[in-house]
PDBQT receptor file of N, H, CA, C and O in Angstrom, charges set to zero:
ATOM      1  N   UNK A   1       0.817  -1.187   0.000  1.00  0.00    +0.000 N 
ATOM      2  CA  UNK A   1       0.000   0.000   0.000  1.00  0.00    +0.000 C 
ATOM      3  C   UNK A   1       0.868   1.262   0.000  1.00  0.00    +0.000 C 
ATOM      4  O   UNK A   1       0.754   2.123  -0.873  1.00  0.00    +0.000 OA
ATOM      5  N   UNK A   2       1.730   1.339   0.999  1.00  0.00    +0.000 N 
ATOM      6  H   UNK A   2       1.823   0.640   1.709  1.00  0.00    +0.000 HD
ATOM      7  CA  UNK A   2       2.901   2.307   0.866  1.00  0.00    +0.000 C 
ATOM      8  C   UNK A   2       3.415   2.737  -0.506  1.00  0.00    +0.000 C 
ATOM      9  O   UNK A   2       3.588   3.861  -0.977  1.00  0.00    +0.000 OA
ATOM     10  N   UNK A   3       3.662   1.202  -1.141  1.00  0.00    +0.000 N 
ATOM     11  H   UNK A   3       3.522   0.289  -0.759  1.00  0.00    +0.000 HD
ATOM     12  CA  UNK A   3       4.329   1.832  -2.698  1.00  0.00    +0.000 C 
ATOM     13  C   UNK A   3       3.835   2.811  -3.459  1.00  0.00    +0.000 C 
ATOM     14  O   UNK A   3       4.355   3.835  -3.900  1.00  0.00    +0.000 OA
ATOM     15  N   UNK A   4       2.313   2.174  -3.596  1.00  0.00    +0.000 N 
ATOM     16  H   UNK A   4       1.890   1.342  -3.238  1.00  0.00    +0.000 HD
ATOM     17  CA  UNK A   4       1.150   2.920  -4.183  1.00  0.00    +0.000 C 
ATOM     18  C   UNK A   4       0.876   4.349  -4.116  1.00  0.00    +0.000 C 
ATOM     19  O   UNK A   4       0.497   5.015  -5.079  1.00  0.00    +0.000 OA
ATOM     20  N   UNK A   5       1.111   4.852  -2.789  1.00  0.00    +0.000 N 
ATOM     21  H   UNK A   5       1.419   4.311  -2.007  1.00  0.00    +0.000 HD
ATOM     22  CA  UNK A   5       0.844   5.754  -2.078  1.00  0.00    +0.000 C 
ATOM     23  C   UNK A   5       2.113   6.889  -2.258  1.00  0.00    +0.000 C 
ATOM     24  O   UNK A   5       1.993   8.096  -2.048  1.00  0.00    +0.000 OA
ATOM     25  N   UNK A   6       3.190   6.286  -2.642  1.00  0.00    +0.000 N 
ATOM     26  H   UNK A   6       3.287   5.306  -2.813  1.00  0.00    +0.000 HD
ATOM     27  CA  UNK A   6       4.488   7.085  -2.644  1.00  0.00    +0.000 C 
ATOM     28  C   UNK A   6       4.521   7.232  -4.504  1.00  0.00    +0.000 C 
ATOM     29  O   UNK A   6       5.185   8.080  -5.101  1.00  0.00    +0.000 OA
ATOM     30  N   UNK A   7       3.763   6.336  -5.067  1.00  0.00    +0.000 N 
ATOM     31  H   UNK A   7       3.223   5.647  -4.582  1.00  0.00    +0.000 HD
ATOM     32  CA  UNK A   7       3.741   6.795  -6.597  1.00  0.00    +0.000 C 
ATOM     33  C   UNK A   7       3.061   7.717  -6.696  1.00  0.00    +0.000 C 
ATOM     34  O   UNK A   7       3.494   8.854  -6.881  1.00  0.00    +0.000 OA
ATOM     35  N   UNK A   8       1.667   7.366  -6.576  1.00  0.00    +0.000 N 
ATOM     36  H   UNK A   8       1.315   6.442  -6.425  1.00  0.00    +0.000 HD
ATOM     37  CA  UNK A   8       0.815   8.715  -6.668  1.00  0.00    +0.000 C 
ATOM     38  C   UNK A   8       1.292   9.761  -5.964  1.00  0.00    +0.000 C 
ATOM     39  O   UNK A   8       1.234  10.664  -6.798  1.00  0.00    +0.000 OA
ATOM     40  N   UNK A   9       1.758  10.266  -4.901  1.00  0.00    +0.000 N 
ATOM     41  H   UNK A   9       1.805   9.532  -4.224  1.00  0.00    +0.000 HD
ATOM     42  CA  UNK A   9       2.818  11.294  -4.493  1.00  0.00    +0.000 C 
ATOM     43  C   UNK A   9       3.375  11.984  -5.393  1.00  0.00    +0.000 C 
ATOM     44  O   UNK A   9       2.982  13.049  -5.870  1.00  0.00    +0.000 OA
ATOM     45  N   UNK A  10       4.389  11.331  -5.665  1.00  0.00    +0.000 N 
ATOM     46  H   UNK A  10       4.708  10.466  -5.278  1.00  0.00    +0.000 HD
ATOM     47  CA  UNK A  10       5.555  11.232  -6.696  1.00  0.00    +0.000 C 
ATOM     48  C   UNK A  10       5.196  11.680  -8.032  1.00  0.00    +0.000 C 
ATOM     49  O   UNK A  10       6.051  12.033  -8.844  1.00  0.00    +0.000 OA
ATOM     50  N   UNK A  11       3.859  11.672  -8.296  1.00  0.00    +0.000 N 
ATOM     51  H   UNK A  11       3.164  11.385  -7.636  1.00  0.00    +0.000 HD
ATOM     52  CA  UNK A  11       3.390  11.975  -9.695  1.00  0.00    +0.000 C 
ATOM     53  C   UNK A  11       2.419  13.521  -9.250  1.00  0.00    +0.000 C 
ATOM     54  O   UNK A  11       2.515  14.660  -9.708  1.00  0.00    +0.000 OA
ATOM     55  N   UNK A  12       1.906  13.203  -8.651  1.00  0.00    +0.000 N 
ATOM     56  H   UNK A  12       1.827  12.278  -8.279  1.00  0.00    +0.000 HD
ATOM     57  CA  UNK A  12       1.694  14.734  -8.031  1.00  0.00    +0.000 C 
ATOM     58  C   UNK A  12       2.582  16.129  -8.113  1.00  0.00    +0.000 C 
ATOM     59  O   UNK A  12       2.395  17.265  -8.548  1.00  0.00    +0.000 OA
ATOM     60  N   UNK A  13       3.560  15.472  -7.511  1.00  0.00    +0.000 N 
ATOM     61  H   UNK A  13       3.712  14.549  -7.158  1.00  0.00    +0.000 HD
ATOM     62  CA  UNK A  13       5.193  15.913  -7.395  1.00  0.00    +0.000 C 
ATOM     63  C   UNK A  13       4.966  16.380  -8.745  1.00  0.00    +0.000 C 
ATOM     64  O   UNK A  13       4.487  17.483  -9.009  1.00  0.00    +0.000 OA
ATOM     65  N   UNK A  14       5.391  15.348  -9.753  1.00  0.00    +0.000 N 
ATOM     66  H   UNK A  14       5.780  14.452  -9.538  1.00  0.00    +0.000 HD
ATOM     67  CA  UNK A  14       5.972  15.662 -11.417  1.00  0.00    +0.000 C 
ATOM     68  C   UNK A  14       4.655  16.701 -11.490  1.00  0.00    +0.000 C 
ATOM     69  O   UNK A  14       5.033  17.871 -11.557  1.00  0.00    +0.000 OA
ATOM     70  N   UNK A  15       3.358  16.561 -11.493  1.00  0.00    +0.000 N 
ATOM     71  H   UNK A  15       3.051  15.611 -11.439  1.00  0.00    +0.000 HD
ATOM     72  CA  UNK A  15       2.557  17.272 -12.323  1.00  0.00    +0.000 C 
ATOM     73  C   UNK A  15       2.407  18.901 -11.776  1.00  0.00    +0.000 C 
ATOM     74  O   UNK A  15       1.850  19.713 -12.515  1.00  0.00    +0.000 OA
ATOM     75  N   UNK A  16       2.940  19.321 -10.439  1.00  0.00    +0.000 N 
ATOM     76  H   UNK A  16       3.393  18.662  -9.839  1.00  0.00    +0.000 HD
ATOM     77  CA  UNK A  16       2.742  20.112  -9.950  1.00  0.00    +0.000 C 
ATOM     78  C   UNK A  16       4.012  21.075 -10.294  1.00  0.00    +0.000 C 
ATOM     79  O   UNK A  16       4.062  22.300 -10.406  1.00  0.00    +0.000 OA
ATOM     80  N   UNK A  17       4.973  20.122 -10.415  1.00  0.00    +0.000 N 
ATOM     81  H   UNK A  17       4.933  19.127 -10.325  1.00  0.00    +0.000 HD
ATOM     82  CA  UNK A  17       6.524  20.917 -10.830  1.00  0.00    +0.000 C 
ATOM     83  C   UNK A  17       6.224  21.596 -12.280  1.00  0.00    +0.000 C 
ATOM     84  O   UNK A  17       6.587  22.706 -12.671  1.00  0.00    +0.000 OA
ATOM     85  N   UNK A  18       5.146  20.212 -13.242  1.00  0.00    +0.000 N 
ATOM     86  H   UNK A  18       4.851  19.311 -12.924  1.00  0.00    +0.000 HD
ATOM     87  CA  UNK A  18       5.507  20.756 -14.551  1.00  0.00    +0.000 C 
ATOM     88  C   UNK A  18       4.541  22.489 -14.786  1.00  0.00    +0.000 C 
ATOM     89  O   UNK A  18       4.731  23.461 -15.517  1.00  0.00    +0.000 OA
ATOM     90  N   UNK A  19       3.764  22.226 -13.994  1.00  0.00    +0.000 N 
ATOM     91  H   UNK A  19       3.610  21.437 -13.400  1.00  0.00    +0.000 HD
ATOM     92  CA  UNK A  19       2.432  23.298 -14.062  1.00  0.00    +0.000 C 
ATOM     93  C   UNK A  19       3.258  24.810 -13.707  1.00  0.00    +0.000 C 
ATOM     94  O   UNK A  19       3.107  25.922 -14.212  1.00  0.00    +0.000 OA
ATOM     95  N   UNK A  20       4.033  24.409 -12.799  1.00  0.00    +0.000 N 
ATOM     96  H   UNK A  20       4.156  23.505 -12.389  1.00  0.00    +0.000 HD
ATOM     97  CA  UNK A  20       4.858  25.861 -12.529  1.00  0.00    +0.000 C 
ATOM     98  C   UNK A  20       5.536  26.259 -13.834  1.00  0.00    +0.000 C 
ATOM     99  O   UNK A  20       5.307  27.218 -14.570  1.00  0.00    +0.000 OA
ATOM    100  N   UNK A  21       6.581  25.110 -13.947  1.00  0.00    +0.000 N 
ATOM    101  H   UNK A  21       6.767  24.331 -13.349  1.00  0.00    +0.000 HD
ATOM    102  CA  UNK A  21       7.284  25.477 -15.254  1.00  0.00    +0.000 C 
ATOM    103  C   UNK A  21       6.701  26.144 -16.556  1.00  0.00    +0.000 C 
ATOM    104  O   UNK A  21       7.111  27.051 -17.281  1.00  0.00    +0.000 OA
ATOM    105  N   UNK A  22       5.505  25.286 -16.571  1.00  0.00    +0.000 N 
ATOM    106  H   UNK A  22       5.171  24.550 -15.983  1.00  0.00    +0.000 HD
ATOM    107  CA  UNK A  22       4.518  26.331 -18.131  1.00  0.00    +0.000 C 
ATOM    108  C   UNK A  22       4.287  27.658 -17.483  1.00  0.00    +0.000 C 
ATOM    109  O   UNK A  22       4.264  28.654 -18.207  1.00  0.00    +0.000 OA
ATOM    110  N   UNK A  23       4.046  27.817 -15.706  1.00  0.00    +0.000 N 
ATOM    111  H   UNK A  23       4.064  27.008 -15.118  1.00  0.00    +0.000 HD
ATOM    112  CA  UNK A  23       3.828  29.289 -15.746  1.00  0.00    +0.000 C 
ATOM    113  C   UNK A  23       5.342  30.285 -16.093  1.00  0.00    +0.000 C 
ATOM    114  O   UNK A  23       5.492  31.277 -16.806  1.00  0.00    +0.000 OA
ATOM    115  N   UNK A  24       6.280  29.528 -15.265  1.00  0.00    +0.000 N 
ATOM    116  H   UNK A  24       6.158  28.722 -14.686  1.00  0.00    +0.000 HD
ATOM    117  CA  UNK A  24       7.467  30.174 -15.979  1.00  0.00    +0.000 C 
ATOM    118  C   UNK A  24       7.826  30.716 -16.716  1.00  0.00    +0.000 C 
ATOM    119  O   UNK A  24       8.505  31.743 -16.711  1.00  0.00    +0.000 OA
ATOM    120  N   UNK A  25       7.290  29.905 -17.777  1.00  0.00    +0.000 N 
ATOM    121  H   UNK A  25       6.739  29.071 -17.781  1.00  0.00    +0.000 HD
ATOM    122  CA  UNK A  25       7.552  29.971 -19.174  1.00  0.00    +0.000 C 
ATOM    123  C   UNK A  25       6.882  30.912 -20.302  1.00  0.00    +0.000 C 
ATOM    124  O   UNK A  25       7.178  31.473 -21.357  1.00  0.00    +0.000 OA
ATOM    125  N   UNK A  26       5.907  30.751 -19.512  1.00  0.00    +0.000 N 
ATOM    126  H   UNK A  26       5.667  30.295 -18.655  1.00  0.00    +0.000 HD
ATOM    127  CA  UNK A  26       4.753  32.174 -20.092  1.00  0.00    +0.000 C 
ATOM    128  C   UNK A  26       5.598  33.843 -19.326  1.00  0.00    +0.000 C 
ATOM    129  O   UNK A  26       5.707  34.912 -19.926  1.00  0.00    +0.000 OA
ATOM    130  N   UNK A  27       5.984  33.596 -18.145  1.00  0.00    +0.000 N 
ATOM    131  H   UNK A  27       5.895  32.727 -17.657  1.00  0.00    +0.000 HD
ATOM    132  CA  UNK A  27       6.144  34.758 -17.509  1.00  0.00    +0.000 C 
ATOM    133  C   UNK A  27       7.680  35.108 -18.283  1.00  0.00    +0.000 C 
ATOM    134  O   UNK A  27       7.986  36.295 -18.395  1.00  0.00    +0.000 OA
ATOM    135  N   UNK A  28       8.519  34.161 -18.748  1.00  0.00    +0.000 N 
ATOM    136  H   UNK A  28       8.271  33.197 -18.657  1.00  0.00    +0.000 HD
ATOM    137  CA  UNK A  28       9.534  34.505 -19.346  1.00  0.00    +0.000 C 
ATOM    138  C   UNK A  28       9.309  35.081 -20.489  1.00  0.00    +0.000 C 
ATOM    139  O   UNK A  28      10.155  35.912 -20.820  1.00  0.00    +0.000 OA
ATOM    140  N   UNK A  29       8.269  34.871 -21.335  1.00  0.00    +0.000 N 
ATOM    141  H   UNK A  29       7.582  34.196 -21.066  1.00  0.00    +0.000 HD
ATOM    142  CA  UNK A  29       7.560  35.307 -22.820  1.00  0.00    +0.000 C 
ATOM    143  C   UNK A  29       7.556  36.624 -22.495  1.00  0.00    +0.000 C 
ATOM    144  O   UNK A  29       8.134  37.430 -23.224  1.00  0.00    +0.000 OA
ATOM    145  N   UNK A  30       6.837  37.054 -21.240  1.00  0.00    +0.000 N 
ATOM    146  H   UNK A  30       6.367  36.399 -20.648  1.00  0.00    +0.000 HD
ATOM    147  CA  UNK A  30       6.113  38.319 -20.843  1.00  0.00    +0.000 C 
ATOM    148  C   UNK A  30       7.689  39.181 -20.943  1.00  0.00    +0.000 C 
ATOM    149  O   UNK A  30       7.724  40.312 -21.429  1.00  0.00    +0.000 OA
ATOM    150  N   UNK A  31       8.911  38.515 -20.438  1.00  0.00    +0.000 N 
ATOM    151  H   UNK A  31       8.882  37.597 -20.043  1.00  0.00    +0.000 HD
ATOM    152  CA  UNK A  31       9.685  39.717 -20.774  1.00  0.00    +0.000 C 
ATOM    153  C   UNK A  31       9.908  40.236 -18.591  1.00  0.00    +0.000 C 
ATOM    154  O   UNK A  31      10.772  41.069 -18.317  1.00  0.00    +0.000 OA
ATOM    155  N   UNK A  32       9.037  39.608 -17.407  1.00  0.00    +0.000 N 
ATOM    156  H   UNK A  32       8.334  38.932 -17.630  1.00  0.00    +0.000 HD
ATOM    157  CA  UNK A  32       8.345  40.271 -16.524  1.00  0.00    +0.000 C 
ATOM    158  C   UNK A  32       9.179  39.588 -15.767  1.00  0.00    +0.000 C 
ATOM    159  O   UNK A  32       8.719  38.453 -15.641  1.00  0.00    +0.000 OA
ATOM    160  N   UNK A  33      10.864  39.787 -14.807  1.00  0.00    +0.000 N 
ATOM    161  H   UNK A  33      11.238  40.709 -14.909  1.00  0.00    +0.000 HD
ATOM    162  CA  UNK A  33      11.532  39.049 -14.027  1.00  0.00    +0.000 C 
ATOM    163  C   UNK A  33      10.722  39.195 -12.999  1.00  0.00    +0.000 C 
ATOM    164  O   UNK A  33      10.186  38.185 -12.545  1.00  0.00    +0.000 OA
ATOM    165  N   UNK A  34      10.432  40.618 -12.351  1.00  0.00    +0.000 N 
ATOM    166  H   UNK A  34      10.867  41.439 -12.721  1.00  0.00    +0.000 HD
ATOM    167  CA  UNK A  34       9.698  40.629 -11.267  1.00  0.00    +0.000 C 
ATOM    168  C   UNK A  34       8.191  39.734 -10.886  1.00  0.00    +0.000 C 
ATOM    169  O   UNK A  34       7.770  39.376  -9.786  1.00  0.00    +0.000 OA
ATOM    170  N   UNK A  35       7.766  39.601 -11.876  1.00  0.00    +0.000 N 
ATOM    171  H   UNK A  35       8.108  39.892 -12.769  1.00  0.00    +0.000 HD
ATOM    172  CA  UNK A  35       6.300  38.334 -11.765  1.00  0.00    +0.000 C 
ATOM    173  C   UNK A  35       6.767  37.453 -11.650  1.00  0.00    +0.000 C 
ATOM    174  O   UNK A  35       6.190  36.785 -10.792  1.00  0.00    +0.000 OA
ATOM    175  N   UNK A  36       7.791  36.860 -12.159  1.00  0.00    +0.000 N 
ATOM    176  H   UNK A  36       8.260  37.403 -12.856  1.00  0.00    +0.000 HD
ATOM    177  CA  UNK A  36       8.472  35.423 -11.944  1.00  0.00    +0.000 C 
ATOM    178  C   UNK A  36       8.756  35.182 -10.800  1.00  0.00    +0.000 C 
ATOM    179  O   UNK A  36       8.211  34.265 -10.186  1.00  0.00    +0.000 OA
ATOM    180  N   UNK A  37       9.875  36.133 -10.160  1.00  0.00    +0.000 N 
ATOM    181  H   UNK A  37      10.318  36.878 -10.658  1.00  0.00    +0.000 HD
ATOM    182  CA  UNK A  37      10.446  36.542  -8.521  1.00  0.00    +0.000 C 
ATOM    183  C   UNK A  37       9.460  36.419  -7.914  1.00  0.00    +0.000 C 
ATOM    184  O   UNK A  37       9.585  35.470  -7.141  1.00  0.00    +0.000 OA
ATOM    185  N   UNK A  38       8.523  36.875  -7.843  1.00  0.00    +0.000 N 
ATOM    186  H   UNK A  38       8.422  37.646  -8.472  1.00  0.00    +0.000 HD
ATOM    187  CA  UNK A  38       7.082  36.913  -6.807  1.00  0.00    +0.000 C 
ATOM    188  C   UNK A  38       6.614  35.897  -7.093  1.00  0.00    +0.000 C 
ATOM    189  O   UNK A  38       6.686  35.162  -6.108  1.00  0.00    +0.000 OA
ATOM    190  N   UNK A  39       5.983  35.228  -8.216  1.00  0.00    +0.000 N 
ATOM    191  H   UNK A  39       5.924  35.826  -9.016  1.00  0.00    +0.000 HD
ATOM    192  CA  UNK A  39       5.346  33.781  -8.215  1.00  0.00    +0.000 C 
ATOM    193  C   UNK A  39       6.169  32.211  -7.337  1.00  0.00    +0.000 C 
ATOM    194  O   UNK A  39       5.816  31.126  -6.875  1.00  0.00    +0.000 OA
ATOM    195  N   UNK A  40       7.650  33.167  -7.563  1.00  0.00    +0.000 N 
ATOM    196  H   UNK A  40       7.937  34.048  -7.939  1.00  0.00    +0.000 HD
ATOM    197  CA  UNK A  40       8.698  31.766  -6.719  1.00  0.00    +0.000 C 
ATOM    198  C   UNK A  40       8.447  32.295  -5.105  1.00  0.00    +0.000 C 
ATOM    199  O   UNK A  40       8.907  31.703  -4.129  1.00  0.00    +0.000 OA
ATOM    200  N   UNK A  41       7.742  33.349  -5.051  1.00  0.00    +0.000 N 
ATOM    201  H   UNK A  41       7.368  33.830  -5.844  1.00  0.00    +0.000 HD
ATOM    202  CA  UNK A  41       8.111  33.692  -3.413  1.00  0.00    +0.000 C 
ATOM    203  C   UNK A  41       6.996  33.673  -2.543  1.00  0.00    +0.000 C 
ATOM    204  O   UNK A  41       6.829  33.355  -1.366  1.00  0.00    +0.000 OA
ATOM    205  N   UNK A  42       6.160  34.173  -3.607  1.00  0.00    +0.000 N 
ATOM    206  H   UNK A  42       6.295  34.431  -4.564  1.00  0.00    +0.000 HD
ATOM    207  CA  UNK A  42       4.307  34.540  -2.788  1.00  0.00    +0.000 C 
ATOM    208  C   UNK A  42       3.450  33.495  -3.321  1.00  0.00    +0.000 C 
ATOM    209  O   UNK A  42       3.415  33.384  -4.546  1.00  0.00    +0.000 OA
ATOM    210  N   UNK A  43       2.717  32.670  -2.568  1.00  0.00    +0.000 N 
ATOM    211  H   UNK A  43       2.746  32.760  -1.573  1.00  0.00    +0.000 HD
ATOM    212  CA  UNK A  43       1.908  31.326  -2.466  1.00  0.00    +0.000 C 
ATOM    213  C   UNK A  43       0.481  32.438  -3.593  1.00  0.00    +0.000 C 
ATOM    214  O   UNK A  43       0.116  32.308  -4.762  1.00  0.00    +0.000 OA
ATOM    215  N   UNK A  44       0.144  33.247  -2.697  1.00  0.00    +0.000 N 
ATOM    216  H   UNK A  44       0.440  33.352  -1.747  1.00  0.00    +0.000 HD
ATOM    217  CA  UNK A  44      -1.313  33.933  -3.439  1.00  0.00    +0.000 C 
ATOM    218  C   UNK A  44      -0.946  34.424  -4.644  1.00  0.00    +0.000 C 
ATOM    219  O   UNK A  44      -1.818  34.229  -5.491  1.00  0.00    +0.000 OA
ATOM    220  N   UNK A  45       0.031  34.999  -5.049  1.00  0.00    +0.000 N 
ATOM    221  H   UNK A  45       0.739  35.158  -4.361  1.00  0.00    +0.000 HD
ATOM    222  CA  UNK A  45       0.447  35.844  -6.385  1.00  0.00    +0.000 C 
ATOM    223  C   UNK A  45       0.467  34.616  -7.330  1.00  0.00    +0.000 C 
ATOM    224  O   UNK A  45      -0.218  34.621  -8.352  1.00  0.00    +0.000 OA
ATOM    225  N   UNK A  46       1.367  33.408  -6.943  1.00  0.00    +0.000 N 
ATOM    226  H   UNK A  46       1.924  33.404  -6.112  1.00  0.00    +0.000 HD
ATOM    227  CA  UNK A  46       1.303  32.186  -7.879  1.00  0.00    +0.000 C 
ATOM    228  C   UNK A  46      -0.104  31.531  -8.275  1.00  0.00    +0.000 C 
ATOM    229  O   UNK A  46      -0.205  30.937  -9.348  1.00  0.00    +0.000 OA
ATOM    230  N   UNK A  47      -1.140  31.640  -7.437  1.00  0.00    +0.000 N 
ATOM    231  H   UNK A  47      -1.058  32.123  -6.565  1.00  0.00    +0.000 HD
ATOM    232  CA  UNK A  47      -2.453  30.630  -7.269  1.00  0.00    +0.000 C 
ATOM    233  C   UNK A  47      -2.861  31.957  -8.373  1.00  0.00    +0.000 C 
ATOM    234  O   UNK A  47      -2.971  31.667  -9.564  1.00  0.00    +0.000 OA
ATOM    235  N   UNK A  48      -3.037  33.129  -8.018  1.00  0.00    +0.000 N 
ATOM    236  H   UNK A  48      -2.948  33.365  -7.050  1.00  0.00    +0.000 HD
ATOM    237  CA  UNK A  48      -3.799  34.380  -9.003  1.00  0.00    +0.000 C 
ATOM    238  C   UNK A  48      -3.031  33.942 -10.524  1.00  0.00    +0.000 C 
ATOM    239  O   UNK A  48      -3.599  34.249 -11.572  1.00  0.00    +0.000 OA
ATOM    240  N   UNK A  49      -2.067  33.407 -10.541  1.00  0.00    +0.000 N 
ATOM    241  H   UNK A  49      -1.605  33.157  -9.690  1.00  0.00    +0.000 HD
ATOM    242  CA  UNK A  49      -1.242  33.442 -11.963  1.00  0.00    +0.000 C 
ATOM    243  C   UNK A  49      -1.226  32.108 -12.566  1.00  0.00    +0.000 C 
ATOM    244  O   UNK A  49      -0.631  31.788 -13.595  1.00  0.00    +0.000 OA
ATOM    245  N   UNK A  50      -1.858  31.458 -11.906  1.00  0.00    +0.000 N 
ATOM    246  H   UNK A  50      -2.342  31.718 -11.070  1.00  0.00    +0.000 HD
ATOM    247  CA  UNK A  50      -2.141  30.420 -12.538  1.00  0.00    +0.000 C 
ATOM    248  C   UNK A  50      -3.922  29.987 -12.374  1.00  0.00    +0.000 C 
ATOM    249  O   UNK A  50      -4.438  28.874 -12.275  1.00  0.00    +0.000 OA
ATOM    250  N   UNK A  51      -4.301  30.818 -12.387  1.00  0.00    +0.000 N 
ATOM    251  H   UNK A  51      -3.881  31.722 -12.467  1.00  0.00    +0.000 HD
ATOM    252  CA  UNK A  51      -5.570  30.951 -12.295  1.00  0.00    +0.000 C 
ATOM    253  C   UNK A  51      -6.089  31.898 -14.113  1.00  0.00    +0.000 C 
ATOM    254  O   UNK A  51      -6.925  31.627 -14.975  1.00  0.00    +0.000 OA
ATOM    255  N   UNK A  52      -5.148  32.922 -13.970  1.00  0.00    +0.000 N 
ATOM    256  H   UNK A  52      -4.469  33.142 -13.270  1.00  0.00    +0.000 HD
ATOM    257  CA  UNK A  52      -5.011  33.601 -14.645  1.00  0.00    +0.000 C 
ATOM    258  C   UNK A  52      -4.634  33.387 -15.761  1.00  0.00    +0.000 C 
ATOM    259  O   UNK A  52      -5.111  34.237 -16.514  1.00  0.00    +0.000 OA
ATOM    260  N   UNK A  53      -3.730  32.360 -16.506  1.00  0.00    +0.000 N 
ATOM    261  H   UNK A  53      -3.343  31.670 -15.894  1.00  0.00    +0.000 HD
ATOM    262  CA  UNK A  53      -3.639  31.621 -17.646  1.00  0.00    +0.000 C 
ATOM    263  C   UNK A  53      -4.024  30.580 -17.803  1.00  0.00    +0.000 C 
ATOM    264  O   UNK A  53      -3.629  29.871 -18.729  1.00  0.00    +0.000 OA
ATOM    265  N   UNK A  54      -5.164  30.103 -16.674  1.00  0.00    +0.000 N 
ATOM    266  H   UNK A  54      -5.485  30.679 -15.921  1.00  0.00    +0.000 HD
ATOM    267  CA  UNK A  54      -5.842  28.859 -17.228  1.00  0.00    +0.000 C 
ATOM    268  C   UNK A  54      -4.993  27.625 -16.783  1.00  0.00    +0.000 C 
ATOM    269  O   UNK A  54      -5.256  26.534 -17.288  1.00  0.00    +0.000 OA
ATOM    270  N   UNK A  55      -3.803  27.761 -15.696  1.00  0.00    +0.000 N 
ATOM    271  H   UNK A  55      -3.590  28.648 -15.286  1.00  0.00    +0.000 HD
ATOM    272  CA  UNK A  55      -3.240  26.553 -15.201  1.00  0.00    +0.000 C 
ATOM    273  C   UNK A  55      -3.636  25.989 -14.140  1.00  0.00    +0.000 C 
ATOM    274  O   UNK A  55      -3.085  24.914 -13.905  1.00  0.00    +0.000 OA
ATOM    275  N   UNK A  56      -4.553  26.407 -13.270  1.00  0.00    +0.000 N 
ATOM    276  H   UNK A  56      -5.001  27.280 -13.462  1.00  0.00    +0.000 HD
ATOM    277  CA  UNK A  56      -4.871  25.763 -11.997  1.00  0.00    +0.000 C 
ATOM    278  C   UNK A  56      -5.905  24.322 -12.696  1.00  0.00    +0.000 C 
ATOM    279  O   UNK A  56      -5.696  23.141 -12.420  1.00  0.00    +0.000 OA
ATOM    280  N   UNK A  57      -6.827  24.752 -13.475  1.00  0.00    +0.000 N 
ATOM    281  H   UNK A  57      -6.997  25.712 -13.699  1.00  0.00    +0.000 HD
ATOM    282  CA  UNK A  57      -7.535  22.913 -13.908  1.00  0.00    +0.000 C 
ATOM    283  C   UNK A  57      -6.547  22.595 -14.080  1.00  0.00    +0.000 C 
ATOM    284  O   UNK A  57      -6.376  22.419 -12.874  1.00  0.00    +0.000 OA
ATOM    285  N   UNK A  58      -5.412  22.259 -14.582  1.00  0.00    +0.000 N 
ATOM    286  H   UNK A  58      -5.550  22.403 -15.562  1.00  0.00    +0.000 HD
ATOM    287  CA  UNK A  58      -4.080  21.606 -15.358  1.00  0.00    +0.000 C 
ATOM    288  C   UNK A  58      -3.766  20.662 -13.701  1.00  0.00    +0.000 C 
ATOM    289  O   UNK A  58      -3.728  19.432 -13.688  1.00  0.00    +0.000 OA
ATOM    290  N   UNK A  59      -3.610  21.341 -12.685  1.00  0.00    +0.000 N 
ATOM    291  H   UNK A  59      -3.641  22.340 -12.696  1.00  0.00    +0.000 HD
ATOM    292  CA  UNK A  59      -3.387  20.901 -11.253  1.00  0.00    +0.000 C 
ATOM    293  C   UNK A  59      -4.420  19.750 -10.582  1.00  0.00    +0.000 C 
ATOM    294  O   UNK A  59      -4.206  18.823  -9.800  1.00  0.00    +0.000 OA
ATOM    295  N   UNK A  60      -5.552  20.204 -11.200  1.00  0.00    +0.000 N 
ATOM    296  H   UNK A  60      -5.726  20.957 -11.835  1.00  0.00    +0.000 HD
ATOM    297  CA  UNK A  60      -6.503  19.316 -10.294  1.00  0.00    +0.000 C 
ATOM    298  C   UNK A  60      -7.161  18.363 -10.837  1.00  0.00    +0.000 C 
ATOM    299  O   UNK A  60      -7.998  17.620 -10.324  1.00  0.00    +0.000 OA
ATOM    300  N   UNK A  61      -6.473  18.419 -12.672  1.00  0.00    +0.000 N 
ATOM    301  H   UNK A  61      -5.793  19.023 -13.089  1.00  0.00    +0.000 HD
ATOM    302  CA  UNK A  61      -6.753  16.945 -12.845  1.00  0.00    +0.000 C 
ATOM    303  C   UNK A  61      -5.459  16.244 -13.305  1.00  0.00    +0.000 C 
ATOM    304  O   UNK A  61      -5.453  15.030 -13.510  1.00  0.00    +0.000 OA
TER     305      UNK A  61
């Protein structure tokens, strides 16, 4: 059961890392270091910015 439990984790993990990275990646487009800086620092500024390009469904399924 443990194993199970540490995969699905683990994939959580991957899908949550990759979801940042597309926001990254958009915010790097933007040209905007300071949105980037704040999305790595502030929990609410990141949830608004990925709300905001349509990445938070990407998270919850």
């Amino acid at each position: 059961m443990c194993e199970v439990l540490d995969r699905v984790e683990a994939k959580g993990i991957e899908k949550g890392a990759d979801i940042i990275s597309k926001l990254n990646k958009i915010l790097v487009r933007e040209g905007d270091l300071e949105k980037i800086l704040k999305a790595n620092t502030n929990k609410e500024y990141r949830n608004e910015l990925l709300k905001k390009y349509n990445l938070m469904d990407n998270l919850l399924n």
